[in-house]
N, C-alpha and C positions, 0 to 999 in steps of 0.2 A: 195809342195803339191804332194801327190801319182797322178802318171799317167803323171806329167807337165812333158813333154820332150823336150818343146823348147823354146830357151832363148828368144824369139821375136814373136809378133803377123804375122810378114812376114812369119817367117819360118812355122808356125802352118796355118797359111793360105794355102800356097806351098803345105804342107801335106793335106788336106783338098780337096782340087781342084784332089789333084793323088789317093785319097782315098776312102773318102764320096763322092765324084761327079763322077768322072770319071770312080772306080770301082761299080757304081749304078746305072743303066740303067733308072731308073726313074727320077731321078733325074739329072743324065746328059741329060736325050730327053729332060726336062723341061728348061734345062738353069740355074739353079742353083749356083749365085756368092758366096760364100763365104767373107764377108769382114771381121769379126774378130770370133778368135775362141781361145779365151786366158785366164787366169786367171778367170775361173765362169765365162765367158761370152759370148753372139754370137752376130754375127749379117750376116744376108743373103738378099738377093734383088736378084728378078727375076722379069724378064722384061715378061708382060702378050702377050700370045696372042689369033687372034680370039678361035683357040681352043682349049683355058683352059676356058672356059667360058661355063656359063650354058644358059638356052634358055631368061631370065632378060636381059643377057649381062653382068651380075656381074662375078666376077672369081668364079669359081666353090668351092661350100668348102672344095671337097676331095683337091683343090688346095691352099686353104686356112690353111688346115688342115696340108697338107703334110711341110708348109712354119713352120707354130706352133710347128711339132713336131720335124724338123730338128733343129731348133732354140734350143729346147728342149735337145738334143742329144748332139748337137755339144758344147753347152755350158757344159754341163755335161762329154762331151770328154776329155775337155780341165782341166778337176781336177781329173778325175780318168783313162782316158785312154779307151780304146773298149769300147763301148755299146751299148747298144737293149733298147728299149722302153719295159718296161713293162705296162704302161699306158698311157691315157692321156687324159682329160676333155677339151671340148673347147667350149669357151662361145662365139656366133658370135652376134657382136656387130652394125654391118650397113654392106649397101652388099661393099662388094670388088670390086669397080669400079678403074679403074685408066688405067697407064701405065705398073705399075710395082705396087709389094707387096714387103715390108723389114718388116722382122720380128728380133727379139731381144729376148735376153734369157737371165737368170742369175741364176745360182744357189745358192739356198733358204738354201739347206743342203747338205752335200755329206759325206758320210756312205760308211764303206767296202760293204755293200753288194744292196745301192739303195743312187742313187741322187735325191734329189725336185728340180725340177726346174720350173720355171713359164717363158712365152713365150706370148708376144704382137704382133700382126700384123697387118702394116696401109697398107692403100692402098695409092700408091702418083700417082698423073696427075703434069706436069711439069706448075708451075706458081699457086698453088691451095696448101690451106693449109691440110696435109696429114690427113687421114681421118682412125681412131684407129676404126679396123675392128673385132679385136678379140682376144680374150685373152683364153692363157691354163694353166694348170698345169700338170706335169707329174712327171710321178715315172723313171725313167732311172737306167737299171741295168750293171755294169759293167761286161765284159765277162771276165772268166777267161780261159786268153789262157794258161795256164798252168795247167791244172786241174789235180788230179792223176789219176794214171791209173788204169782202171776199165777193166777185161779180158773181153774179145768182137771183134768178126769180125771186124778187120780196113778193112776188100777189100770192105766191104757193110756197112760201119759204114758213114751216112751222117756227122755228125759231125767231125769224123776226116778230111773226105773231107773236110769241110768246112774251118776246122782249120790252115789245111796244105795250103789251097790255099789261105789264109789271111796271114802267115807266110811267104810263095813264095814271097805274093805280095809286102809284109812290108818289106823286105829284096832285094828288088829291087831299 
C-alpha cells in the first residue's frame, strides 16, 4: 500500500504518539492514546476529564468530534501517509458520558488524491456496556510533501515553513 511505512502496528503506533500526539498541542493537552494505526485502520482512547465536558456533564462534542476526526486521519495515515481532513460529517448518537471515549476508523476508499474514511465513537464507564456515541465520515487528503516547485518567497512562504519543520521533525 502507498504511504505503509511500517512492518508492525507497534512501530506505527511509536510514530504516532512522536508525531500526531506529541507534535500537536491539542491533542497532546487532551491525552490522546493511540492504540492502533495500521493497514486502513485506527483506534484511540482518551481518558475524559471534568474539563472536556460541557455544562450536561456529557463530553463536549468539539471533544467528541476531535476523537471522530483523528480516528478519521489516522486510519487514513496509515494507507497513504501525511494528511489533513478535508471534511467530515458527524452524526452524534447519545451524549458521551463515561470515563473515557475510543473511537475506531477504517478506510472505505483511498485514492491518490482523497481517502473515505468512516469513524465510530463509544463512550466507556468501567463495569457498563460501551455506549456508541457517534458516528463520521470524512474525506482525508494526503499532503504532498514533495510538491514542485513553484517561484515564490521561501523567507515568508508559510508553507514551506511548515514543510521544512515537518521534514526536520520526521527525520529526527
Amino acid at each position: 500500500m502507498r504511504g505503509h511505512r511500517f512492518a508492525s502496528n507497534e512501530d506505527a503506533v511509536a510514530y504516532m504518539k512522536r508525531v500526531a500526539v506529541d507534535a500537536s498541542g491539542f491533542t497532546a493537552f487532551l491525552g490522546v492514546e493511540p492504540l492502533r494505526c495500521f493497514a486502513g485502520e485506527s483506534e484511540l482512547l482518551l481518558t475524559l476529564r471534568p474539563d472536556m465536558t460541557q455544562h450536561h456533564g456529557f463530553a463536549h462534542g468539539a471533544i467528541v468530534g476531535l476523537m471522530a476526526d483523528n480516528a478519521c486521519a489516522w486510519a487514513a495515515s496509515s494507507v497513504v501517509g501525511d494528511v489533513v481532513t478535508g471534511s467530515y460529517t458527524i452524526n452524534f448518537l447519545a451524549p458521551a458520558q463515561g470515563q473515557r471515549l475510543r473511537a475506531k476508523g477504517v478506510v472505505i476508499k483511498a485514492g491518490k488524491r482523497q481517502a473515505i474514511v468512516r469513524a465510530d465513537v463509544w463512550a466507556e464507564r468501567d463495569g457498563e456496556t460501551p455506549r456508541h456515541c457517534a458516528t463520521a465520515q470524512a474525506t482525508i487528503m494526503p499532503v504532498a510533501v514533495e510538491a514542485p516547485a513553484v517561484p515564490h518567497d521561501t523567507n515568508i512562504c508559510l508553507i514551506c515553513a511548515a514543510l521544512e519543520a515537518a521534514h526536520v521533525a520526521d527525520a529526527a
